[in-house]
N, C-alpha and C positions, 0 to 999 in steps of 0.2 A: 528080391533083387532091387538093388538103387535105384530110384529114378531120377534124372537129371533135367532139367529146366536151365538153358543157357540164355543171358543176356549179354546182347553186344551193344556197346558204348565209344562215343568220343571217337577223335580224330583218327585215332590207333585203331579201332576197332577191335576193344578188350573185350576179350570174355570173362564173363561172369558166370556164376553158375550158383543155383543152388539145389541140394541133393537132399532126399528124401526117401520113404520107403512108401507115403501112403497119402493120402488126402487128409486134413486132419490131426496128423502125425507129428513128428519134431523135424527139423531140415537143419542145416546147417548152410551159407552161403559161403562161397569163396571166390575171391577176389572181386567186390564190389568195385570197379572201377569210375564208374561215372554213374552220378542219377540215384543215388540211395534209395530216391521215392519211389523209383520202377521196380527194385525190387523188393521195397516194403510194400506197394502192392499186388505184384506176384505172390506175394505169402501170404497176402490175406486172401487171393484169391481162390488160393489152394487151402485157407484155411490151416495153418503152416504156425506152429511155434520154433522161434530160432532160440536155437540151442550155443551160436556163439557164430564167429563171425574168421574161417580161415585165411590165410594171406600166404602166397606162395612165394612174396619177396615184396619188397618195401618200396618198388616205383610208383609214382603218382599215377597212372594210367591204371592202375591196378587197386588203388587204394582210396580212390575220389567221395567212394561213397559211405567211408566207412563211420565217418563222426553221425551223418545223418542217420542211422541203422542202430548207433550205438545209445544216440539221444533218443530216438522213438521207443526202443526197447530196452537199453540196462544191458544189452549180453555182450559174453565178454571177445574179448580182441586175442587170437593166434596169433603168433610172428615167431621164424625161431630167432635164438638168440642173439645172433651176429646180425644182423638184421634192424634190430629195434634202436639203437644208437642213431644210424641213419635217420628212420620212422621220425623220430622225434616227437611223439607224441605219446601217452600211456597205453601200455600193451599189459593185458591181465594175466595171458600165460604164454610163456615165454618157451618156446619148443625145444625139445634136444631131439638128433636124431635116435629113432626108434620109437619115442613115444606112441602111444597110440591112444586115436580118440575112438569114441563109442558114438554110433547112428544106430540108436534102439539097438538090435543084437549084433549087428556086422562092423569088424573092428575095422581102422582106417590107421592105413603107420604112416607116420613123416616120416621121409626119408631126405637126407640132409644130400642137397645135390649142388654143391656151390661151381660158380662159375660164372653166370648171369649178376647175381650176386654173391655174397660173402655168405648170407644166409637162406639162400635160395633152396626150397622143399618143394618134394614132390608128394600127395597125398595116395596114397596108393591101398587097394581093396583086394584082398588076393581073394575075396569070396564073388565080388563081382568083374572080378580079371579087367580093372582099369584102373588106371593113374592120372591123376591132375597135377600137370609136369608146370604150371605158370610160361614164364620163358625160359626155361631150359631145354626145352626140345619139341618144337613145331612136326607137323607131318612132313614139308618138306625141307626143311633145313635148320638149324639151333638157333639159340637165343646170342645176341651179339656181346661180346667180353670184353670192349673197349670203353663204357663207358666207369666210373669212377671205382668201383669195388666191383668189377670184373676181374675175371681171370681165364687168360685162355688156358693157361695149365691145367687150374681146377678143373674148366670146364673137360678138356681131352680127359682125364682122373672119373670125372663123375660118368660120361658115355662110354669110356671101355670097362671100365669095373662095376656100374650098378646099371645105366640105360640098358647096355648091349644082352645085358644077363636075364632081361624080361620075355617072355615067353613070345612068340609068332602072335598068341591069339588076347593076349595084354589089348585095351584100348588105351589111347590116349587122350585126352582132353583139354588141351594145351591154350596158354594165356592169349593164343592171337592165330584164328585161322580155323579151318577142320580139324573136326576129330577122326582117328584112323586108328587102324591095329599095326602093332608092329610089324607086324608081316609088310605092312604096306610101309613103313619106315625103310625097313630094312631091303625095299626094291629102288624107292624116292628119294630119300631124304641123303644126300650126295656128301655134304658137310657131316653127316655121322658116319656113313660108308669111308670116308677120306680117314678117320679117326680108327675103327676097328678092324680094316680090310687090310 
């Protein structure tokens, strides 16, 4: 089963996260937000080889730590591809929805959820029934579609045809706030209710 180590950062209070099976092990980190050093040394504390570095969308709250991470170790940079223009900086693999990456044996799919942004993914584990949604979908309410490659359309697109379809006992892990299961979504979160109900 994954284990998850969250770091929270900055004004916004971003989550980070990096994910792992063991002590020792490979991890991957997603969404370094602010502080690259805190979680270069979380990983050495856990004793942690990065295996690459995920990004759930291209905001600076999200993204602060990624040069520091990338200079200490060489691994490489996720973004999907509608996405990386914005970025403005080299991104080494460039995501389509479905792909899937490998953490040791438990496959992880992006799933392409735009609306937050243009190329906005969700990482999602059907072996460990959880998703790391960035800003597309908080515990209790979504990610906002006003600011420049937003989309409220996409965004209403991505919560009734792919959020709504995840199971009661899915967790979430989302770019800003608590994690919760859907279940607890689908009582709370008023702004997805308003969209599938």
């Amino acid at each position: 089963m994954m284990k998850i180590k969250r770091l929270i950062g900055g004004n916004l209070e971003s989550n980070g996260y990096i994910i792992f099976h063991e002590k020792g092990g490979a991890c991957y980190i997603i969404d370094p937000g602010y502080q690259g050093e805190k979680f270069l040394e979380t990983v050495k504390d856990l004793d942690l080889s990065i295996k690459g570095i995920l990004l759930t969308h291209h905001h600076y709250d999200h993204v602060g730590g990624v040069e520091k991470i990338k200079a200490e170790t060489g691994c490489p940079l996720y973004l999907h591809r509608a996405d990386c223009d914005e970025y403005k900086r080299p991104v080494e693999v460039m995501l389509e929805h479905g792909d899937t990456i490998m953490l040791d044996q438990e496959e992880i799919k992006v799933i392409h959820t735009p609306g937050h942004t243009m190329g906005s993914v969700c990482y999602y584990s059907e072996e460990s029934k959880l998703a790391f949604t960035g800003d597309t979908i908080f515990n209790v309410d979504l990610g906002r579609t006003d600011l420049s490659d937003g989309s409220p359309a996409e965004m209403e697109n991505t919560i009734r045809n792919i959020i709504d379809k995840w199971s009661n006992d899915i967790h979430i892990y989302p770019g800003h706030g608590d994690s919760c299961n859907m279940k607890y979504v689908r009582k709370y979160n008023q702004e997805f209710l308003d969209i599938v109900e």
